[in-house]
Structures are given as C-alpha cells and as structure tokens.
C-alpha positions as CSV (number, residue, x, y, z in Angstrom):
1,X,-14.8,-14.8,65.7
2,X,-14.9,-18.4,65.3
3,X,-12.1,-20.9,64.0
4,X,-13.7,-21.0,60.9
5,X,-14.4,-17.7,60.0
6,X,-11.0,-17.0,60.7
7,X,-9.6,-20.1,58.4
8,X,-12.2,-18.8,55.9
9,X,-10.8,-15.3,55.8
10,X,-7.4,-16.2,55.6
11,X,-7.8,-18.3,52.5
12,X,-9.8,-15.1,51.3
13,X,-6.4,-13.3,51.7
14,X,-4.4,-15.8,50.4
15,X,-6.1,-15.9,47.2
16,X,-6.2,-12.3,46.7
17,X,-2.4,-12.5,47.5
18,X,-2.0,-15.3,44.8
19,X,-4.6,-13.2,42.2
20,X,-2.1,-9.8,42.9
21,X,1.1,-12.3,42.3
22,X,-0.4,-13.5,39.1
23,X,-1.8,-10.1,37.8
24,X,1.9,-8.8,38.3
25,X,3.2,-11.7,36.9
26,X,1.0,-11.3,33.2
27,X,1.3,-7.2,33.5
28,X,5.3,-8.3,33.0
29,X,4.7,-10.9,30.5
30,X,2.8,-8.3,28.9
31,X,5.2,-5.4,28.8
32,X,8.5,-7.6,27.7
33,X,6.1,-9.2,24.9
34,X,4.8,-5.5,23.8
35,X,9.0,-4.7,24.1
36,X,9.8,-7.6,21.5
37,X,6.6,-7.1,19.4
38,X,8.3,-3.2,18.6
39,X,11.7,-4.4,18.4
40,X,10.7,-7.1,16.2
41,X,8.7,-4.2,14.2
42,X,11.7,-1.4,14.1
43,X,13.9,-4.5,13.0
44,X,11.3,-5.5,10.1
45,X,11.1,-1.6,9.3
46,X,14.9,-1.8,8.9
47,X,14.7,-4.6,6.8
48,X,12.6,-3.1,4.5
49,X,14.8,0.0,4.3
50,X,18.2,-1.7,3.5
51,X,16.4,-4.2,1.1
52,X,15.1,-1.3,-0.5
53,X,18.2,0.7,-0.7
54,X,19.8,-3.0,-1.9
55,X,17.4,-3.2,-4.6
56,X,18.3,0.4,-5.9
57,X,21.6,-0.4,-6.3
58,X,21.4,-3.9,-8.0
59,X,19.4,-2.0,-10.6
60,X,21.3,1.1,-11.0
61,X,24.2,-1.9,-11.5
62,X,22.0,-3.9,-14.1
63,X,20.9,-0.4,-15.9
64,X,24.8,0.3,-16.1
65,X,26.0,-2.6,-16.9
66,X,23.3,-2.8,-20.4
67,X,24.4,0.8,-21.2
68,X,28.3,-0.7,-21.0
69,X,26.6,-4.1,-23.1
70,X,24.9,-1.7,-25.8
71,X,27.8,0.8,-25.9
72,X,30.3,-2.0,-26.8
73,X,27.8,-3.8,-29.4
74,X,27.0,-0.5,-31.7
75,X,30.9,0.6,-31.5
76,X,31.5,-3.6,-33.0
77,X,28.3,-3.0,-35.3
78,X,30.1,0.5,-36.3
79,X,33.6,-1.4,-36.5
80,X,32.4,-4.0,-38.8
81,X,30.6,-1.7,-40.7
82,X,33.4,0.6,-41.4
83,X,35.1,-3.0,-42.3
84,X,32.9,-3.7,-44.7
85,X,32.2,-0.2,-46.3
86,X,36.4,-0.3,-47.2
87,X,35.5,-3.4,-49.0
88,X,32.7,-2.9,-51.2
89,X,33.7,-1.1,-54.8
90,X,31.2,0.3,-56.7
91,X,31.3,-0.5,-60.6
92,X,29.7,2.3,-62.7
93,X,29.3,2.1,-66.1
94,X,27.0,3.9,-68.7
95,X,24.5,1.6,-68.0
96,X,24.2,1.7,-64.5
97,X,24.5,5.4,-64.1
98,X,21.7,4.9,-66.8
99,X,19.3,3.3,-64.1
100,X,20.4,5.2,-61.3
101,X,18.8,8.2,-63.5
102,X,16.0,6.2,-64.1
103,X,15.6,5.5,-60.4
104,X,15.9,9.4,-59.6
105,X,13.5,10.9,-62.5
106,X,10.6,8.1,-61.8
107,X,10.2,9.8,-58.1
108,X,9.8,13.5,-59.6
C-alpha cells in the first residue's frame, strides 16, 4: 500500500473514532435531558396534587368560616328581634278589635 492510501485510511478511522465519540456524547446528552424532562414532569404532577389539596382546604376554610358569618348574623337578627318584640305594646280597643274582625270575615 502506498503512503497515501495509508494516510487516507487513517483519517477514515479517525473520523469514525470522532463520529463514535460524538454519537456517545449526544446518546448522554440525551438520556440526562430525558432524566430531567420526567423529573421536571413528576415535580409538575406534584404540584398539581398539593395545589389541589391546598385549594380544598382554603375552601372548606371559606365555606366554614360563612357558616360561622351567617350563624352569628341570624342569632343578632334573632337578638334584636327578641329586643324589639319586648318593646312593642299592643293597644286594643273596641274599635280595633272591630277591624281586626273585619280583616278576618272579608277572607271567608
């Protein structure tokens, strides 16, 4: 074989050495992004999950919290009604009881 040949088949070698390096080289790349692509995906999945379980509880809370809000308004409504009920007097004479049997017969 000549000097050349030679020359030529060694740089023939060397490049297929250099192509396997590189092949290697983005196979790895390409496994550790695949590894971070699922980890990043399991994370976001995670995410999700506790937001959701978050969310739950903030509205249980808020659902709570207007069942405590309504509670405490009727029993004041209630209160001042009682207040006021003690305070009213009726005043019945012949006259009114008069129209209040008026009131009652017109329905019949």
């Amino acid at each position: 074989m000549s000097n050349t040949q030679e020359e030529y088949l060694h740089s023939l070698k060397r490049i297929k050495e250099v192509e396997d390096k590189v092949r290697v080289e983005i196979e790895t790349h390409r496994k550790l992004i695949e590894e971070r692509i699922n980890s990043l995906q399991k994370d976001l999945e995670n995410d999700i999950a506790a937001s959701k379980v978050q969310g739950e509880i903030l509205v249980e809370k808020s659902i709570e919290e207007a069942r405590i809000n309504a509670s405490k308004e009727a029993d004041k409504i209630m209160e001042d009604s009682e207040k006021k009920s003690q305070t009213i007097s009726i005043h019945i004479d012949q006259q009114t009881i008069k129209k209040i049997i008026d009131i009652f017969l017109s329905g019949m």
